[in-house]
PDB file of N, CA, C and O in Angstrom, chain B, residues numbered from 101:
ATOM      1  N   UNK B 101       7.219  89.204  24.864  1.00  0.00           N
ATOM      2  CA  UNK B 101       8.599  88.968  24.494  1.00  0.00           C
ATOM      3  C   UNK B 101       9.464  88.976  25.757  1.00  0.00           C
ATOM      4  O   UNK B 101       9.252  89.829  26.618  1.00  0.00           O
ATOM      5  N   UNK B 102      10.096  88.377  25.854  1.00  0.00           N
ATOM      6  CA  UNK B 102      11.427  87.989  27.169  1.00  0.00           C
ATOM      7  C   UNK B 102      12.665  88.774  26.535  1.00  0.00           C
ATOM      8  O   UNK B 102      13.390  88.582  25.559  1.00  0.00           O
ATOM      9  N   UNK B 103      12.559  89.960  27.753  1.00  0.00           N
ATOM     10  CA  UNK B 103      13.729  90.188  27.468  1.00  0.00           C
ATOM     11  C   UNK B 103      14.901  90.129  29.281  1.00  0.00           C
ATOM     12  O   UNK B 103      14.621  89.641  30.376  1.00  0.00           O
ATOM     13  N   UNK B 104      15.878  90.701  28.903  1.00  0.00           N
ATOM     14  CA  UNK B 104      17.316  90.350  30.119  1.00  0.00           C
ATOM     15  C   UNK B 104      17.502  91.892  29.852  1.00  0.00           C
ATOM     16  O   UNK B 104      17.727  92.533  28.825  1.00  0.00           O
ATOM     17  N   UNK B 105      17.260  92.360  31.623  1.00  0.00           N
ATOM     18  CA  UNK B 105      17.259  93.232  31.852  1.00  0.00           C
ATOM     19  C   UNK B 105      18.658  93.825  32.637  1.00  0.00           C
ATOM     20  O   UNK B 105      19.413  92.853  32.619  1.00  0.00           O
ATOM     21  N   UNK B 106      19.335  94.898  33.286  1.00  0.00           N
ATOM     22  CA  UNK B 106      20.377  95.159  33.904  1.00  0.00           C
ATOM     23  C   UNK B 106      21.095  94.561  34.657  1.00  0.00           C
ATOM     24  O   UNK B 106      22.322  94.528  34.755  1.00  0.00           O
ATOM     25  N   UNK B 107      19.717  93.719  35.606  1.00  0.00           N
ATOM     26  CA  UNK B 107      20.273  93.045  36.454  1.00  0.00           C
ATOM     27  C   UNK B 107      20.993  91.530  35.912  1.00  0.00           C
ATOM     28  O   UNK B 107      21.716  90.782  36.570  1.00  0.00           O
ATOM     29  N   UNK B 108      20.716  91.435  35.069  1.00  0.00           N
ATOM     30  CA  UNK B 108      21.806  90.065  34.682  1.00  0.00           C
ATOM     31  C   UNK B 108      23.186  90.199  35.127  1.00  0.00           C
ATOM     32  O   UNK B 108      23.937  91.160  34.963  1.00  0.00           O
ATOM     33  N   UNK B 109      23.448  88.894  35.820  1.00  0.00           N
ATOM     34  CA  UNK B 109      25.122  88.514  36.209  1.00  0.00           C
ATOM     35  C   UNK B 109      25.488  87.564  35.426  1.00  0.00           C
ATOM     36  O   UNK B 109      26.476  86.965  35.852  1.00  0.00           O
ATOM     37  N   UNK B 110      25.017  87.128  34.291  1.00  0.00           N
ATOM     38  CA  UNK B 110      25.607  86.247  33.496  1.00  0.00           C
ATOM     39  C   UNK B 110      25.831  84.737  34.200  1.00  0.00           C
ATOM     40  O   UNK B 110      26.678  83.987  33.716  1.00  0.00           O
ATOM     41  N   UNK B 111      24.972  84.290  35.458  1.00  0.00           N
ATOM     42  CA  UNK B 111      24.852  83.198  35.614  1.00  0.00           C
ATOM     43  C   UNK B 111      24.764  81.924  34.951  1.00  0.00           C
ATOM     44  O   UNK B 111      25.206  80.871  35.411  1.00  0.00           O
ATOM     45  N   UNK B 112      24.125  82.080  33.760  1.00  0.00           N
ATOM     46  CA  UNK B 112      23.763  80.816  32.631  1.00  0.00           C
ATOM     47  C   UNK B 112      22.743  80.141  33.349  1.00  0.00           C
ATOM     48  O   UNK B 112      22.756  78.918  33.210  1.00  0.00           O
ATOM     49  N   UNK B 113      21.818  80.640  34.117  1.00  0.00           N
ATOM     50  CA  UNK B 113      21.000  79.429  34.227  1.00  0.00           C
ATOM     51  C   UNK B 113      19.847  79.624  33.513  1.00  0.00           C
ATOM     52  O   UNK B 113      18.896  78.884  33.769  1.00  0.00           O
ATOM     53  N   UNK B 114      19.737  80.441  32.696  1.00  0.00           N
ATOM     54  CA  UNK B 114      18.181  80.590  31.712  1.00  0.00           C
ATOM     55  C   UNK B 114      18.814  79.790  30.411  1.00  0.00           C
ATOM     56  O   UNK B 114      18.003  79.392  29.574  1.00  0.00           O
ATOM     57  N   UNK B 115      20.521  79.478  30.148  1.00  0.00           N
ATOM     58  CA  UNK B 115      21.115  79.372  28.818  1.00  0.00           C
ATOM     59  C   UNK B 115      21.187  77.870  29.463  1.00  0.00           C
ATOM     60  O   UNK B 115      21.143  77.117  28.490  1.00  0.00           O
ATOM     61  N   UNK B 116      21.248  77.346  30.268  1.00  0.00           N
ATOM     62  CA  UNK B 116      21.337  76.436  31.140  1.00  0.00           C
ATOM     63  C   UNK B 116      19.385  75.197  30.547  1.00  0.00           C
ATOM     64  O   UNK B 116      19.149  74.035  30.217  1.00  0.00           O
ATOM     65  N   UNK B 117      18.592  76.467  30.758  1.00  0.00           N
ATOM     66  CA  UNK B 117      17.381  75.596  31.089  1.00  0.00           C
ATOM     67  C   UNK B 117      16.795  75.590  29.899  1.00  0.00           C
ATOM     68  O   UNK B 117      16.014  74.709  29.540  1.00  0.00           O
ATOM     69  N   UNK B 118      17.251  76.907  28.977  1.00  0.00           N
ATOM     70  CA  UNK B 118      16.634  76.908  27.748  1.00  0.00           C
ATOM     71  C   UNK B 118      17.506  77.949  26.372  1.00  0.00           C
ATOM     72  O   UNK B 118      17.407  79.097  25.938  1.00  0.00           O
ATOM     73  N   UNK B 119      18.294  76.798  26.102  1.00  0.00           N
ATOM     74  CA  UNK B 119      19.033  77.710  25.167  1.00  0.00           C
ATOM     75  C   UNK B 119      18.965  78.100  23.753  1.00  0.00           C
ATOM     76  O   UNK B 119      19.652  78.878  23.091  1.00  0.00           O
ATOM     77  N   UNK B 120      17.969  77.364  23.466  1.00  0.00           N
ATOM     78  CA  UNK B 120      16.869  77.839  22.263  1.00  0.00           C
ATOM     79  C   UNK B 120      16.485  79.337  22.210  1.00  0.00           C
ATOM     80  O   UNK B 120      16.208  79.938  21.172  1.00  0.00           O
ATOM     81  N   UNK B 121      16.502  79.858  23.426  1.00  0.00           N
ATOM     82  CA  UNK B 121      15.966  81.398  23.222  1.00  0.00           C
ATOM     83  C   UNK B 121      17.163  82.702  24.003  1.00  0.00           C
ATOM     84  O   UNK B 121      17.328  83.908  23.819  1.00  0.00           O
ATOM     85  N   UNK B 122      17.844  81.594  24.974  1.00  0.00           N
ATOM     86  CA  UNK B 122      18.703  82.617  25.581  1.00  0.00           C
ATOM     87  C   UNK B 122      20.674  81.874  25.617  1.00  0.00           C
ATOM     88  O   UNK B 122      21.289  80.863  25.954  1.00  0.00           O
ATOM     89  N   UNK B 123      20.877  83.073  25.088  1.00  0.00           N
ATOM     90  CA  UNK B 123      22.821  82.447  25.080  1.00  0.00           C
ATOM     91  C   UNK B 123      23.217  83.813  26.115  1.00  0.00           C
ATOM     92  O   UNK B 123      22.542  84.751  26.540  1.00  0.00           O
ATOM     93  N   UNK B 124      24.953  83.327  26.316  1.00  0.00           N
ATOM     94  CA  UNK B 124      25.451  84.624  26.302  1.00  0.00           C
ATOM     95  C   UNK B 124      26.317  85.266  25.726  1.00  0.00           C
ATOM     96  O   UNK B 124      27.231  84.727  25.101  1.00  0.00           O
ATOM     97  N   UNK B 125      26.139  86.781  25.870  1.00  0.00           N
ATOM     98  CA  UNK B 125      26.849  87.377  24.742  1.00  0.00           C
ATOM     99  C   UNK B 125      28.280  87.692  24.823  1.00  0.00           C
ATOM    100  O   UNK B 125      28.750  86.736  25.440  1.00  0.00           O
ATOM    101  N   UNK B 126      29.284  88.547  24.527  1.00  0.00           N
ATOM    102  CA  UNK B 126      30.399  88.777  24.634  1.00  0.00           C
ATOM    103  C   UNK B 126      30.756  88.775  25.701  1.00  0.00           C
ATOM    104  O   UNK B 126      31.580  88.087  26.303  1.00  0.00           O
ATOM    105  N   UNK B 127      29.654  90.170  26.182  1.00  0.00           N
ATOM    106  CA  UNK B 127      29.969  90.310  27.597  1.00  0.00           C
ATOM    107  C   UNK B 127      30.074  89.510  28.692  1.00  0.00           C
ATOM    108  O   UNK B 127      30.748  89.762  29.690  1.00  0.00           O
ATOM    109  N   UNK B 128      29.291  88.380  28.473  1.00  0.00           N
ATOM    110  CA  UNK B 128      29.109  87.116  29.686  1.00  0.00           C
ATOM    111  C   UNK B 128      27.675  87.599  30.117  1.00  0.00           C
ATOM    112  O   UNK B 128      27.328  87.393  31.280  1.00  0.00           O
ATOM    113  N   UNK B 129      26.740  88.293  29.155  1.00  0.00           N
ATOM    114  CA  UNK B 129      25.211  88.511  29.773  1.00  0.00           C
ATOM    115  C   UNK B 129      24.550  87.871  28.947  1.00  0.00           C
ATOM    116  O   UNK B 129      24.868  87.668  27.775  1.00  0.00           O
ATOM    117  N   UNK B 130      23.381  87.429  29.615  1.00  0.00           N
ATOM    118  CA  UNK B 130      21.877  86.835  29.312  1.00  0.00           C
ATOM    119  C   UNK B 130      21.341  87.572  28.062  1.00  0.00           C
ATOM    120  O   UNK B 130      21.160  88.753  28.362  1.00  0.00           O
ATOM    121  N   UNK B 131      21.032  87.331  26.825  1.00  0.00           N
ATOM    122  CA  UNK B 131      20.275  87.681  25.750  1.00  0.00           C
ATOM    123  C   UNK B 131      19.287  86.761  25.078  1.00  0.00           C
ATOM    124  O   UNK B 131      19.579  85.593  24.821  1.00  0.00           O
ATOM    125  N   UNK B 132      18.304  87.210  24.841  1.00  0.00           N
ATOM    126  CA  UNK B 132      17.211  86.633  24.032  1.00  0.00           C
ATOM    127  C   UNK B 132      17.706  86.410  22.639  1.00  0.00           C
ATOM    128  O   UNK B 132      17.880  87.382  21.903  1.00  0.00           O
ATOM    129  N   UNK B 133      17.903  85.396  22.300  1.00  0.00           N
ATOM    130  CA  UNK B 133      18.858  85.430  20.845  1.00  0.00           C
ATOM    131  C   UNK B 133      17.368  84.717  19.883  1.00  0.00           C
ATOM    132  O   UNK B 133      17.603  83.990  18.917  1.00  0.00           O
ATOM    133  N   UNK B 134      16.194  84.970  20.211  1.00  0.00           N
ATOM    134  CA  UNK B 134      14.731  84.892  19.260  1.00  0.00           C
ATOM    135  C   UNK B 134      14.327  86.120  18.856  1.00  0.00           C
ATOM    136  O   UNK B 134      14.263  86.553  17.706  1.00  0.00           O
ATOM    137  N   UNK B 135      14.073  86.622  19.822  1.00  0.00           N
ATOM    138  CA  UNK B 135      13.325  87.804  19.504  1.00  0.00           C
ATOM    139  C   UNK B 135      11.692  87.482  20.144  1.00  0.00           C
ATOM    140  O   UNK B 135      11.440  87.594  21.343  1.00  0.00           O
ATOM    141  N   UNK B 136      10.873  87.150  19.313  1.00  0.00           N
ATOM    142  CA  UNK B 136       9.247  86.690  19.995  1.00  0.00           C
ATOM    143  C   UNK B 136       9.811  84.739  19.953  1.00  0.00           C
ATOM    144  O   UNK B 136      10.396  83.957  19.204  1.00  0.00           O
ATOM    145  N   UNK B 137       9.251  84.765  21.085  1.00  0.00           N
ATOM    146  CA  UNK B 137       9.043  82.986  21.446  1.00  0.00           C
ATOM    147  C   UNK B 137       7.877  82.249  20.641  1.00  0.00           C
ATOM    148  O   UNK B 137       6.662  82.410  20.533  1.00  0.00           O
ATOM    149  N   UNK B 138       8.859  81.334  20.111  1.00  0.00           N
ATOM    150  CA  UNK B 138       7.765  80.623  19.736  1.00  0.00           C
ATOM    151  C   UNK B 138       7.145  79.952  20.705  1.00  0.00           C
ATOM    152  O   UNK B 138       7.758  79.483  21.664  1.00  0.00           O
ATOM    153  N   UNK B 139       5.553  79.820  20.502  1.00  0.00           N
ATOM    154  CA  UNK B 139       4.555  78.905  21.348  1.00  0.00           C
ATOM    155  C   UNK B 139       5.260  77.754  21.718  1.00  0.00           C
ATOM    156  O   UNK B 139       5.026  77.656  22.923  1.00  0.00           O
ATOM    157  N   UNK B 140       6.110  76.667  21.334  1.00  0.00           N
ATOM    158  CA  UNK B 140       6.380  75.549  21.618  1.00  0.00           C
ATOM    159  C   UNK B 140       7.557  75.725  22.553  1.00  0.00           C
ATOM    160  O   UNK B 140       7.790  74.907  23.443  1.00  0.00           O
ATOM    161  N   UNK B 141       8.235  76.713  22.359  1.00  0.00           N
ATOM    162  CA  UNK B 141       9.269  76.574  23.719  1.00  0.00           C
ATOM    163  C   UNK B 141       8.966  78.243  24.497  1.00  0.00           C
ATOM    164  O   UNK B 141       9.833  79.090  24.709  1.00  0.00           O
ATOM    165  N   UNK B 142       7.662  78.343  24.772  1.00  0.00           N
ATOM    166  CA  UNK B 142       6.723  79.340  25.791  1.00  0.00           C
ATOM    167  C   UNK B 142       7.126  78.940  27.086  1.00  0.00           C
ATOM    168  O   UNK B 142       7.301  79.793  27.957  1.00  0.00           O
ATOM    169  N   UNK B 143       7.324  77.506  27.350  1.00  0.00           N
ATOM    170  CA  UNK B 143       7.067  76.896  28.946  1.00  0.00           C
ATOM    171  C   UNK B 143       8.487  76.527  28.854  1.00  0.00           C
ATOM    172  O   UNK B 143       8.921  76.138  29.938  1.00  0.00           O
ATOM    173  N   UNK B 144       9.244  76.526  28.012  1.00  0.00           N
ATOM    174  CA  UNK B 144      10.518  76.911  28.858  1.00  0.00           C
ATOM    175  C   UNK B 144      11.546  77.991  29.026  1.00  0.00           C
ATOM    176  O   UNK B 144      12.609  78.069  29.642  1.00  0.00           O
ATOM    177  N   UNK B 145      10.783  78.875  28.180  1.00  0.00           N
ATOM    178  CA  UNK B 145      11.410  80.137  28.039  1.00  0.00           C
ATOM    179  C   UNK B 145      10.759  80.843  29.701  1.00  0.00           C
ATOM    180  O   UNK B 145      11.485  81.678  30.241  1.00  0.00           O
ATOM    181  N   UNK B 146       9.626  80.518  30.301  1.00  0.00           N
ATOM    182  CA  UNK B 146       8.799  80.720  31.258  1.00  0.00           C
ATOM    183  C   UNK B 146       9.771  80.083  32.373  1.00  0.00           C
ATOM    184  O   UNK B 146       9.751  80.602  33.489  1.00  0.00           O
ATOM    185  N   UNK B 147      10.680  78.911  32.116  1.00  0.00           N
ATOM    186  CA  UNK B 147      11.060  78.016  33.189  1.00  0.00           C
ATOM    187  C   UNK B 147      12.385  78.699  33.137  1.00  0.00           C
ATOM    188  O   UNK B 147      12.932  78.659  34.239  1.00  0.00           O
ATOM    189  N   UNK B 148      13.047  79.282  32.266  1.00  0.00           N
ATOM    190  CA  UNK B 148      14.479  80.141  32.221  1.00  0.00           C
ATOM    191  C   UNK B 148      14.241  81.523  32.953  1.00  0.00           C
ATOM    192  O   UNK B 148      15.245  82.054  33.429  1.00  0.00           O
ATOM    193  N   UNK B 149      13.204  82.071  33.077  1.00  0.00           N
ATOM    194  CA  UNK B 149      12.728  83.349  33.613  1.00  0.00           C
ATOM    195  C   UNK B 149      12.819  83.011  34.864  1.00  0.00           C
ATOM    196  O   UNK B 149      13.634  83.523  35.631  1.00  0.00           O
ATOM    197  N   UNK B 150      11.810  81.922  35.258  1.00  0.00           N
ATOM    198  CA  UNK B 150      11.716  81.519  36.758  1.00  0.00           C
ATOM    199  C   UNK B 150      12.937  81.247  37.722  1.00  0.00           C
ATOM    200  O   UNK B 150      13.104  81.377  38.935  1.00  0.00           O
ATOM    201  N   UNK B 151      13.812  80.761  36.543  1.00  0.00           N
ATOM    202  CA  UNK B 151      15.384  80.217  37.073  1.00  0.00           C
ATOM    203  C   UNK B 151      16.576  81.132  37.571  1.00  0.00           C
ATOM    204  O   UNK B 151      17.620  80.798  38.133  1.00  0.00           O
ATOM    205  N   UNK B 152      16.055  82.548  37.153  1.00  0.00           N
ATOM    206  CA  UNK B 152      16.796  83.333  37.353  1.00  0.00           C
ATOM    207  C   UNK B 152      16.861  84.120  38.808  1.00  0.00           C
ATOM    208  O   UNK B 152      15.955  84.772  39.328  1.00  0.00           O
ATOM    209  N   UNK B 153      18.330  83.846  39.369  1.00  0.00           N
ATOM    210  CA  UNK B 153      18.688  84.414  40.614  1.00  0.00           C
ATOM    211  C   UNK B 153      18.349  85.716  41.276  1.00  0.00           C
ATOM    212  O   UNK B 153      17.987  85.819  42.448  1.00  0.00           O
ATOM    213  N   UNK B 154      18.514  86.826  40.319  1.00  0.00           N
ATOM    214  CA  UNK B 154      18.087  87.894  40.359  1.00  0.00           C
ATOM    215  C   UNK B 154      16.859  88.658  39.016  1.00  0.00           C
ATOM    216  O   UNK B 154      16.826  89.813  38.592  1.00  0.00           O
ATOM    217  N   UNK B 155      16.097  87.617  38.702  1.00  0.00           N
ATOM    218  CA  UNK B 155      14.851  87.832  38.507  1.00  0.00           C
ATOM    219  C   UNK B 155      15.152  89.189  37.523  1.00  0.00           C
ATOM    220  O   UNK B 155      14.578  90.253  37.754  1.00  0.00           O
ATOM    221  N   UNK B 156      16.371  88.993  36.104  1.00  0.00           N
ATOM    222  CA  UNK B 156      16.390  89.630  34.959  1.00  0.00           C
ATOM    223  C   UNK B 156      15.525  89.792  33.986  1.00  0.00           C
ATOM    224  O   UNK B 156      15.176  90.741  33.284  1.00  0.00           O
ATOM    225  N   UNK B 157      15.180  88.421  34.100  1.00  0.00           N
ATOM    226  CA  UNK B 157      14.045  88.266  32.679  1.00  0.00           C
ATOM    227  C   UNK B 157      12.865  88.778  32.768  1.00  0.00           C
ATOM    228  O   UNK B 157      12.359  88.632  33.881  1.00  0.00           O
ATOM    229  N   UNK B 158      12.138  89.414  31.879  1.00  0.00           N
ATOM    230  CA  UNK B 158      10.816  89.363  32.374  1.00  0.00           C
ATOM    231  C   UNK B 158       9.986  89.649  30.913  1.00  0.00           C
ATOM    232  O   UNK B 158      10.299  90.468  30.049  1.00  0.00           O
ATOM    233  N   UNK B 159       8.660  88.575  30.914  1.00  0.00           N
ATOM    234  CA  UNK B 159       8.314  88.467  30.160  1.00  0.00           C
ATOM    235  C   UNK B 159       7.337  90.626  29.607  1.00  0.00           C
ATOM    236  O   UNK B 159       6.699  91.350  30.372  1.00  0.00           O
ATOM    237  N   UNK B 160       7.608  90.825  28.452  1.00  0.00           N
ATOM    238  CA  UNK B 160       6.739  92.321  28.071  1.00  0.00           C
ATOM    239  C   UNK B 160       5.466  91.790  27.305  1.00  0.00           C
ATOM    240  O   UNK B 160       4.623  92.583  26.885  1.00  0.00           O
TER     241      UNK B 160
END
């Protein structure tokens, strides 16, 4: 499961690459708005992780 950890700055570039699994929230931070990924958007939920500046996401 992908989750957005402390270090999020609310960049948008995971909501940017894949917003099927990640928006942002009130605050202006990165959230997993799935919960478990589905298999079909795996490789870009993988490509929103990768995208990230300070390396928030991380797959558990």
């Amino acid at each position: 499961m992908y989750k957005v950890n402390e270090n999020c700055i609310g960049c948008g570039s995971c909501t940017a690459v894949c917003p099927e699994v990640f928006d942002l929230n009130a605050d202006g931070l990165a959230e997993n708005i799935l919960g478990e990924v589905p298999a079909e958007l795996e490789e870009a939920a993988k490509e929103a992780a990768a995208s990230c500046p300070v390396d928030a996401i991380v797959n558990e």
